[in-house]
NUVEX-452372 format. One record per atom (N, C-alpha, C, O): x, y, z. Coordinates in pm, whole numbers, padded with zeros to 5 digits, always signed. Layout:
! residues N
XYZ
...
***
This chain:
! residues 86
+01256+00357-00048
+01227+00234+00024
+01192+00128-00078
+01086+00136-00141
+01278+00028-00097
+01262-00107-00179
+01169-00197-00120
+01097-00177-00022
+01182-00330-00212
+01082-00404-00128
+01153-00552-00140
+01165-00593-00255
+01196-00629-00042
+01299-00754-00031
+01161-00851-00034
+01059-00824+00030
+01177-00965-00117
+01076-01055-00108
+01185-01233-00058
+01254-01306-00129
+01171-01236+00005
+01251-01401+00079
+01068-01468+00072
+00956-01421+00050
+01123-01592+00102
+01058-01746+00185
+01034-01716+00336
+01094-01644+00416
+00914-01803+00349
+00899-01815+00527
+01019-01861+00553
+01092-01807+00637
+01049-01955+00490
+01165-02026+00566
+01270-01967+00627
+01324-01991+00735
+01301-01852+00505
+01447-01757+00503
+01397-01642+00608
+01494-01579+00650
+01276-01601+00660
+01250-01576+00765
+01266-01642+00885
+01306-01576+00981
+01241-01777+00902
+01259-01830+01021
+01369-01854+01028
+01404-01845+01145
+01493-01896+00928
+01596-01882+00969
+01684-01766+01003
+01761-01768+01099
+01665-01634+00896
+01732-01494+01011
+01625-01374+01034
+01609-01268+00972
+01557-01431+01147
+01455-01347+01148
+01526-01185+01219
+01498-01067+01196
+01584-01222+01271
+01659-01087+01314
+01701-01002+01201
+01656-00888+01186
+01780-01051+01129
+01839-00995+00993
+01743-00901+00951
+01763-00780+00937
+01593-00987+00922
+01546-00922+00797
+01393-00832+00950
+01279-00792+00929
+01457-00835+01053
+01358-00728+01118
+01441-00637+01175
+01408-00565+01269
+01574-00633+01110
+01626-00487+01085
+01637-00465+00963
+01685-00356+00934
+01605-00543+00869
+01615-00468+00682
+01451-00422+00710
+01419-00331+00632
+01360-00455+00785
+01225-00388+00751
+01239-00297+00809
+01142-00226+00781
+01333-00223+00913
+01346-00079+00928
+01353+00015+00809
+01296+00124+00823
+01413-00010+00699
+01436+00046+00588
+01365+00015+00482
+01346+00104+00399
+01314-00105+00460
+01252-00158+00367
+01170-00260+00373
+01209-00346+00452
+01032-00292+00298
+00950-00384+00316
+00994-00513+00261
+01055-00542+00158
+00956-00571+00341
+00975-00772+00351
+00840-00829+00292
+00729-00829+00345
+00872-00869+00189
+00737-00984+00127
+00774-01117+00170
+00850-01204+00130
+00717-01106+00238
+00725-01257+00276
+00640-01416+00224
+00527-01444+00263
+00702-01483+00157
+00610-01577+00018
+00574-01712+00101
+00598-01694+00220
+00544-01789+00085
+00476-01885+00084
+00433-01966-00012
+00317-01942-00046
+00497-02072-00079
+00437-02193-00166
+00478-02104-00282
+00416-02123-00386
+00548-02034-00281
+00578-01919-00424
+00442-01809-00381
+00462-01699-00433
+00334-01813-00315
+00268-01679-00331
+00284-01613-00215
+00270-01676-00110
+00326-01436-00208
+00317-01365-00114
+00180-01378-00027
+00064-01359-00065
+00217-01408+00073
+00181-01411+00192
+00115-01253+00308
+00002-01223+00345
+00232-01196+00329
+00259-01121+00396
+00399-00980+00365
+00506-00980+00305
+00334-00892+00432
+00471-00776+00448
+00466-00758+00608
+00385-00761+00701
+00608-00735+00580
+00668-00701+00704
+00704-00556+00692
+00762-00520+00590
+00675-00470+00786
+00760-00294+00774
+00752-00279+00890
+00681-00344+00967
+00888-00111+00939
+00878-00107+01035
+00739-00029+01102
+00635-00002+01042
+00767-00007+01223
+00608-00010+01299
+00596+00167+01252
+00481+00206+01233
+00712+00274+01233
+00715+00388+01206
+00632+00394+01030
+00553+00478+00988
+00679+00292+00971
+00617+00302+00816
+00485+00274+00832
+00393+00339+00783
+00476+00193+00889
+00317+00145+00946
+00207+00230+00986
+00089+00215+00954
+00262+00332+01067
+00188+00422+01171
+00178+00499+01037
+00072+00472+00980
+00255+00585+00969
+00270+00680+00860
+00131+00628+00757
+00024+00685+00734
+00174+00523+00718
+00075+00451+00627
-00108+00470+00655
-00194+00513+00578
-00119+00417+00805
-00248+00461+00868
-00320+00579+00885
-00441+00593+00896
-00226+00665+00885
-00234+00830+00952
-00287+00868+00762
-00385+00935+00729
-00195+00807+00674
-00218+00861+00540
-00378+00802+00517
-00474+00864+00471
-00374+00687+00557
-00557+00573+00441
-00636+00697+00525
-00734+00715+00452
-00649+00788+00631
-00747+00873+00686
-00772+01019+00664
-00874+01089+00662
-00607+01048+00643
-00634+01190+00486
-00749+01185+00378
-00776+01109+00286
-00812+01312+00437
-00874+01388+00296
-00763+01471+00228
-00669+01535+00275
-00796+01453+00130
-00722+01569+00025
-00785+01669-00066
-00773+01634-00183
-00871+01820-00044
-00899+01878-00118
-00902+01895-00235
-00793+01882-00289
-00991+01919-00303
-00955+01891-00464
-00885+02049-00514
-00860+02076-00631
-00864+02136-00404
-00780+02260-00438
-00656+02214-00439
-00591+02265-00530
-00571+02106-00345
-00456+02102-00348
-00388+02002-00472
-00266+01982-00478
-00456+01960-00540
-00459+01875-00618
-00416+01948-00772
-00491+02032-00821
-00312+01914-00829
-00246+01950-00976
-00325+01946-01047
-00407+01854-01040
-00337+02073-01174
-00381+02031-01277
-00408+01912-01382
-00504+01879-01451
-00255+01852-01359
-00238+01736-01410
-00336+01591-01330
-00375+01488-01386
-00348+01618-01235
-00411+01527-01166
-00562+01566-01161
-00631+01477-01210
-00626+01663-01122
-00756+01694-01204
-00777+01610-01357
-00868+01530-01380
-00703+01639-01423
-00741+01631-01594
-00721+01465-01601
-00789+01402-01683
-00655+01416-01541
-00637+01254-01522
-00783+01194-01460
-00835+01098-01517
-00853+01262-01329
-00953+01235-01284
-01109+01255-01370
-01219+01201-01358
-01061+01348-01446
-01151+01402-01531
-01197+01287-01646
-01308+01265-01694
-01034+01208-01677
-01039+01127-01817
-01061+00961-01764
-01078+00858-01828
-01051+00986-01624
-01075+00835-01577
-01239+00777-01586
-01324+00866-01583
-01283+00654-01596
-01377+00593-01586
-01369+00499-01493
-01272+00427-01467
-01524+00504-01419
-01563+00418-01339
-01586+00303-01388
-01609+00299-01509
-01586+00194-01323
-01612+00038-01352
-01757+00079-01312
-01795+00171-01239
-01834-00022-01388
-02000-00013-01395
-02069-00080-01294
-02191-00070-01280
-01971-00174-01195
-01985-00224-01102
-02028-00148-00946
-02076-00182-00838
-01966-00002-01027
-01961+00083-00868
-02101+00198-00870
-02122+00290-00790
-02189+00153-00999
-02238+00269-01059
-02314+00240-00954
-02369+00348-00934
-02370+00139-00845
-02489+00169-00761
-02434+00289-00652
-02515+00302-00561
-02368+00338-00644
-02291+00425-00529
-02303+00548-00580
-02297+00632-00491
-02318+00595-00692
-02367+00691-00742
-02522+00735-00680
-02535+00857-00683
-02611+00682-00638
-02757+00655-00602
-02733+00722-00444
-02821+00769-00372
-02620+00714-00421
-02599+00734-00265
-02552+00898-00244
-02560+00961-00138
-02504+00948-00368
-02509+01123-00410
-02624+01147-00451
-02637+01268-00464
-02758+01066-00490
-02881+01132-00523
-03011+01212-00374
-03116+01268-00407
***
């Protein structure tokens, strides 16, 4: 799944067009040159939601991805949230 970036404009002119290309692929939709908005279909959407509410065990999780988590650092910004595991 790609991601098509057009103008409002080029939206309001084939809006049909590009709300069957967001069946397949996401629509950035810009504004003044800055993205604005995405458009996807309502099936990518639902998928997307169902995923931000997954837990993921840290058993199912790769070695490789352990050892990445292991070597990552926190921003010092988040260190008050640490206080909230004490």
């Amino acid at each position: 799944m790609g991601i098509i970036t057009i103008t409002s404009a080029e939206l309001q002119r084939n809006f049909g067009k590009y709300q069957d290309a967001a069946l397949t692929n996401a629509i950035s939709i810009t504004r003044n040159g800055r993205e604005r908005i995405v458009m996807l279909s309502a099936d990518e959407y639902r998928r997307m939601k169902r995923r931000a509410r997954e837990a993921v065990r840290t058993s199912d999780l790769s070695e490789a991805d352990m050892q990445a988590i292991a070597r990552s650092n926190m921003s010092k910004r988040h260190t008050h949230l640490d206080d909230e595991l004490k």
